[in-house]
C-alpha positions as a Markdown table, in Angstrom:
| # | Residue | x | y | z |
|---|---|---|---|---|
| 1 | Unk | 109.2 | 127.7 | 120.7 |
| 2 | Unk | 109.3 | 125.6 | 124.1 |
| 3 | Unk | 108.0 | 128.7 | 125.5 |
| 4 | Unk | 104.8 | 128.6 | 123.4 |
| 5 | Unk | 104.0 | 125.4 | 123.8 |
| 6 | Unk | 104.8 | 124.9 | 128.0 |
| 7 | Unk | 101.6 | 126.6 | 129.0 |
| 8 | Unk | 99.5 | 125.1 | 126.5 |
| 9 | Unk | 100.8 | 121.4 | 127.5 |
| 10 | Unk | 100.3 | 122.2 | 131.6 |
| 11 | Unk | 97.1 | 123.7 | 130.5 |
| 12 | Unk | 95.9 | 120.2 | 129.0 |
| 13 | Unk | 97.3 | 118.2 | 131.7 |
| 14 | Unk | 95.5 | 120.5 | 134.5 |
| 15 | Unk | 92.5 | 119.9 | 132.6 |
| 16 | Unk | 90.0 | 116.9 | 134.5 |
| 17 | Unk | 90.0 | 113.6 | 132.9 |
| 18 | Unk | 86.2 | 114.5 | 131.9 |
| 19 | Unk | 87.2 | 117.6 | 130.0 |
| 20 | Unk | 89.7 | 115.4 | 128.0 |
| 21 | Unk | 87.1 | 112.5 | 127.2 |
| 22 | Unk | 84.5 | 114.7 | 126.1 |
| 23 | Unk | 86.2 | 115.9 | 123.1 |
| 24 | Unk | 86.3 | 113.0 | 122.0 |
| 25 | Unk | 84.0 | 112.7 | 118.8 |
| 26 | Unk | 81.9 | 109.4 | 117.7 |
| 27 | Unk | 83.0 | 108.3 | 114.1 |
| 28 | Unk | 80.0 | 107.8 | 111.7 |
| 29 | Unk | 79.3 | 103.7 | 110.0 |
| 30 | Unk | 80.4 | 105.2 | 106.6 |
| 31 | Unk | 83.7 | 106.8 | 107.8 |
| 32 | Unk | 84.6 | 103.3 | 109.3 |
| 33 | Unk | 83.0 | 101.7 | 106.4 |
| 34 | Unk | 85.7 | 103.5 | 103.8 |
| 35 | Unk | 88.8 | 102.5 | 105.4 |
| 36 | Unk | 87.5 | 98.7 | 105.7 |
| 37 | Unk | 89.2 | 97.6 | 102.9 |
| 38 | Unk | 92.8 | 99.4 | 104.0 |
| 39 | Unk | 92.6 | 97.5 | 107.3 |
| 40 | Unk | 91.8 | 94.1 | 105.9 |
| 41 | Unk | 94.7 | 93.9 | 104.0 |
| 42 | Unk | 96.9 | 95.1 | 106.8 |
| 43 | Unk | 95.4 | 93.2 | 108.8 |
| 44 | Unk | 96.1 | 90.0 | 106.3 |
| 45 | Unk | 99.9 | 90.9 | 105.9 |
| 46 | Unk | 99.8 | 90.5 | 109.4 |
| 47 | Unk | 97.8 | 87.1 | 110.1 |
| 48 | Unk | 98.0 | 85.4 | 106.8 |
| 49 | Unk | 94.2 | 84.3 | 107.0 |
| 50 | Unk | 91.8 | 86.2 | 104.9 |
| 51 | Unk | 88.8 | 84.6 | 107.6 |
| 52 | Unk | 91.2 | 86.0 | 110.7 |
| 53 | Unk | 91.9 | 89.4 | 109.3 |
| 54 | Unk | 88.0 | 89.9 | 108.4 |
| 55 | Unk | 87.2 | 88.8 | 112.5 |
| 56 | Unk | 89.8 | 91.1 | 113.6 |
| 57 | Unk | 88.5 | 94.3 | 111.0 |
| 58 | Unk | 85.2 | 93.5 | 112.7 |
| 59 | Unk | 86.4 | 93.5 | 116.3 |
| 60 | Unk | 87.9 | 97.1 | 115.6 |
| 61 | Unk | 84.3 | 98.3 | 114.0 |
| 62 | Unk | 82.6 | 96.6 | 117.0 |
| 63 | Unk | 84.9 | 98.4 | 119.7 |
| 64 | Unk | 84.9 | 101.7 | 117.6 |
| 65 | Unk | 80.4 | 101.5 | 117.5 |
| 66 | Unk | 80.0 | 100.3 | 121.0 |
| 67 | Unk | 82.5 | 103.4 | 122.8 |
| 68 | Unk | 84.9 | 100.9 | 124.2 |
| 69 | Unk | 87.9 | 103.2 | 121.6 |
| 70 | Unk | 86.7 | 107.1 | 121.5 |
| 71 | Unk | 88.3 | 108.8 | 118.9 |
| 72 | Unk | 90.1 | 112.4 | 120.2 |
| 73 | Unk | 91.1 | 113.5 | 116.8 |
| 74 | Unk | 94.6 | 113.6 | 117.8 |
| 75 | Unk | 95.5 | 112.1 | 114.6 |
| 76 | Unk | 94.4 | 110.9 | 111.2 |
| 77 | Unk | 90.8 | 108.5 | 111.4 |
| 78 | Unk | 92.9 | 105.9 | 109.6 |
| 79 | Unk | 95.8 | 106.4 | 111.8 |
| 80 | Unk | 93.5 | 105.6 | 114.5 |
| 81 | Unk | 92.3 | 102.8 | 113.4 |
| 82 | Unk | 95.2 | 100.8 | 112.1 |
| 83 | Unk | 96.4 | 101.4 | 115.6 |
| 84 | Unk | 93.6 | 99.6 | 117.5 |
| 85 | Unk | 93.8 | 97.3 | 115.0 |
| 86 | Unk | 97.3 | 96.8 | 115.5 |
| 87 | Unk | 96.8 | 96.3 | 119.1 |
| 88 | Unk | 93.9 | 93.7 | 118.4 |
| 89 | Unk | 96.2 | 91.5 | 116.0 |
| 90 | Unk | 98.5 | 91.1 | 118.5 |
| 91 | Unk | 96.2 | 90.4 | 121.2 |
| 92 | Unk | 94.9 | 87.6 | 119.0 |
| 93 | Unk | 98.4 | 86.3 | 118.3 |
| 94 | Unk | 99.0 | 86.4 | 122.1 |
| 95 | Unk | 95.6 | 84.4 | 122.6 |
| 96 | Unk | 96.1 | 82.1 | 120.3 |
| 97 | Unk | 99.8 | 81.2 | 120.7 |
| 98 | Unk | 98.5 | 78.9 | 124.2 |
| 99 | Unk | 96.8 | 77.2 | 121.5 |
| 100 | Unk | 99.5 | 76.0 | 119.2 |
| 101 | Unk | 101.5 | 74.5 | 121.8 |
| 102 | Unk | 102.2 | 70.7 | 122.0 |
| 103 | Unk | 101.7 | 68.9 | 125.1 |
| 104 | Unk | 103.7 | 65.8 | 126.0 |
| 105 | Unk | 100.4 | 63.8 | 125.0 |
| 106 | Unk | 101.3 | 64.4 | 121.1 |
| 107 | Unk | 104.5 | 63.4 | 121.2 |
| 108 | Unk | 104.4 | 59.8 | 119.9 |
| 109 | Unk | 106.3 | 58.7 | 116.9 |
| 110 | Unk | 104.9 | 56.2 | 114.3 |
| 111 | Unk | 105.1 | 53.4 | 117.1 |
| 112 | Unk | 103.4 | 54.4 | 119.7 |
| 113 | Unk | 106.5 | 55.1 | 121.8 |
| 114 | Unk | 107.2 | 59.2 | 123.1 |
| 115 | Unk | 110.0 | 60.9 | 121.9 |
| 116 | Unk | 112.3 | 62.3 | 124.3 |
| 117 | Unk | 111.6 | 65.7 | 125.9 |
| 118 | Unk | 108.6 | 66.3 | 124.0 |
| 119 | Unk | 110.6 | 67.1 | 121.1 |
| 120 | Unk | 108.5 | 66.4 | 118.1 |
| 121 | Unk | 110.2 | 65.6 | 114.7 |
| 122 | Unk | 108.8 | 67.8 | 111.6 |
| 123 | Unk | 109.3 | 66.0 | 108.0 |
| 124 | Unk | 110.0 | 69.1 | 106.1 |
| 125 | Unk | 108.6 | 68.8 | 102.3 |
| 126 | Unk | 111.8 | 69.9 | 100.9 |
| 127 | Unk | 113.9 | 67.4 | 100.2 |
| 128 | Unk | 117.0 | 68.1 | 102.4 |
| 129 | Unk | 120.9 | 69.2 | 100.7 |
| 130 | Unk | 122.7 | 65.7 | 100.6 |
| 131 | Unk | 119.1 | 64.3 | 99.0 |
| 132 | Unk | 119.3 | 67.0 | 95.8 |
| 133 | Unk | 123.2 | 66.0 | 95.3 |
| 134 | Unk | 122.3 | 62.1 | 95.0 |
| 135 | Unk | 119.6 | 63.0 | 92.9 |
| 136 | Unk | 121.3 | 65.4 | 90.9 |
| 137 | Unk | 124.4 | 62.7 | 90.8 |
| 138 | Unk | 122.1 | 60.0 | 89.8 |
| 139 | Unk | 120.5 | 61.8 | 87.4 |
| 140 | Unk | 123.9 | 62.7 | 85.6 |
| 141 | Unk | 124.9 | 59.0 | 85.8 |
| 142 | Unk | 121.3 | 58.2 | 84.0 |
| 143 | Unk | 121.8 | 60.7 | 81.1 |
| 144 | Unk | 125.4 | 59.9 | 80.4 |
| 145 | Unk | 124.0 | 55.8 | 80.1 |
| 146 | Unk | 121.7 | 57.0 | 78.1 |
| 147 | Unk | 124.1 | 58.7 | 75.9 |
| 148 | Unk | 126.0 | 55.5 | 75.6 |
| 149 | Unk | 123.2 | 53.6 | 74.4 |
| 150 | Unk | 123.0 | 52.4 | 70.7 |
| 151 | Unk | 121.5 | 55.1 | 68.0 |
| 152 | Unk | 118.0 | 53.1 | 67.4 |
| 153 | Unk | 117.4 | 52.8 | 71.2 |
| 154 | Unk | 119.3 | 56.3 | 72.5 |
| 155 | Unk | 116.4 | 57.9 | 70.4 |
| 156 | Unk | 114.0 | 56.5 | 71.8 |
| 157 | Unk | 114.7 | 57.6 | 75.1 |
| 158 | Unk | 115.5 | 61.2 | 73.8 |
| 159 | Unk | 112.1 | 61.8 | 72.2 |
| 160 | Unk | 109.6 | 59.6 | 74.2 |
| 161 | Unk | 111.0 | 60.0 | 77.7 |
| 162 | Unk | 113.0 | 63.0 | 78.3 |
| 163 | Unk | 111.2 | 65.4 | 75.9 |
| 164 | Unk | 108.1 | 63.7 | 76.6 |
| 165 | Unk | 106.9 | 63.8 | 72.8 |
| 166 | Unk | 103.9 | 62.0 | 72.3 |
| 167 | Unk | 103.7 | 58.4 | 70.8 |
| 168 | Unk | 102.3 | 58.9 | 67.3 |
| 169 | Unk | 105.4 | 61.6 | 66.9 |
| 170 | Unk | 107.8 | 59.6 | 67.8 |
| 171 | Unk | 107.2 | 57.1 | 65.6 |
| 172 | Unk | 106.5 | 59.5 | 62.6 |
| 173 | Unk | 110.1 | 61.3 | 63.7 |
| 174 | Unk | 112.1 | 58.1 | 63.5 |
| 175 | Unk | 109.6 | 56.3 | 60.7 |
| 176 | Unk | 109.2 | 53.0 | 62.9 |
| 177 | Unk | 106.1 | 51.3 | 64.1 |
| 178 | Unk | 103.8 | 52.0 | 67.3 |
| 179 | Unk | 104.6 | 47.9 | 68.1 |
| 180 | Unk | 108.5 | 49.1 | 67.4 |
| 181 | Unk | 108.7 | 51.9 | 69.6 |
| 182 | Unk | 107.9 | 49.6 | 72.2 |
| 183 | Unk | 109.6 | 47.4 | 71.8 |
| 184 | Unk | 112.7 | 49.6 | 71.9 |
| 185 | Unk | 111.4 | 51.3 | 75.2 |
| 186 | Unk | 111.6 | 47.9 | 76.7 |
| 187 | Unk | 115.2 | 47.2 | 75.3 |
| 188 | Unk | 116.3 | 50.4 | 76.4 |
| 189 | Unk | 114.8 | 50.2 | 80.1 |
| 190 | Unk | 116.3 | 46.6 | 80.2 |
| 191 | Unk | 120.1 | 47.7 | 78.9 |
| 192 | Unk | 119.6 | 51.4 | 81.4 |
| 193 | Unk | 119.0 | 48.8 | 84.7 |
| 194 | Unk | 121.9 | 46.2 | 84.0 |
């Protein structure tokens, strides 16, 4: 089988770089036009920016319509073209990533004053380990007190603040007065913070 395809490979590489580039074919606006939508979403897994991945689709028509990529028909059109635009998402990435950098000139905490090494601090959204265990350890603390409160003011809390139950149910539930259930609320706020 090497045998077969030895001459046809020295063949093609005897061949002048003009014979090559001419078989190259020009692709038509409607067979672009029908992988569009295959490339924008590959190209928006890739960027995560609907806006960016349309610019870069477009870039790939633009080179593909103005000869600047001939395709040879050495593989599939799509193929193809998820290559190039392969090649211009990571061009874009590689442009861009010059851009995102911070220079020493943006590294100023809340006072005025620059942080060492241009290291910049990031407050992360998420509220960190040690800050879910208090919480979660407060929270216990709060439930069992509230637990320990007498009957007429632990159902109160139950129903209006941890179940969230509206204020005309409440006071249907446990047959008391609007003026009543407040007044409770406030009793049972006052005994939870001593």
């Amino acid at each position: 089988m090497q045998t077969a395809l030895a001459p046809a490979a020295a063949s093609f590489a005897t061949l002048p770089f003009e014979a090559v580039s001419n078989t190259a074919s020009t692709v038509a606006w409607t067979d672009l036009v029908a992988h569009r939508s295959h490339l924008v979403r590959f190209a928006q897994r890739k960027l995560h920016d609907p806006m960016l991945a349309e610019d870069v689709v477009h870039d790939v028509f633009e080179a593909v319509l103005s000869g600047r990529a001939l395709f040879a028909g050495r593989s599939a059109l799509s193929s193809w073209l998820t290559g190039i635009l392969k090649h211009k998402v990571v061009d874009l990435v590689r442009q861009r990533a010059g851009y995102d950098s911070l220079d020493d000139s943006d590294c100023v905490d809340d006072d005025g004053e620059s942080l060492a090494h241009g290291v910049m601090a990031f407050e992360c959204p998420q509220p960190r380990p040690d800050e879910l265990a208090e919480q979660r350890e407060l929270l216990a603390q709060t439930l069992a007190r509230i637990e320990a409160l007498p009957a007429c003011l632990r159902d109160v809390m139950r129903l209006r603040v941890l179940q969230d139950q509206p204020t005309d149910i409440v006071c249907r539930t446990l047959s008391i007065s609007e003026d009543n259930l407040f007044v409770r609320l406030h009793r049972a706020r006052k005994q939870l913070l001593s």
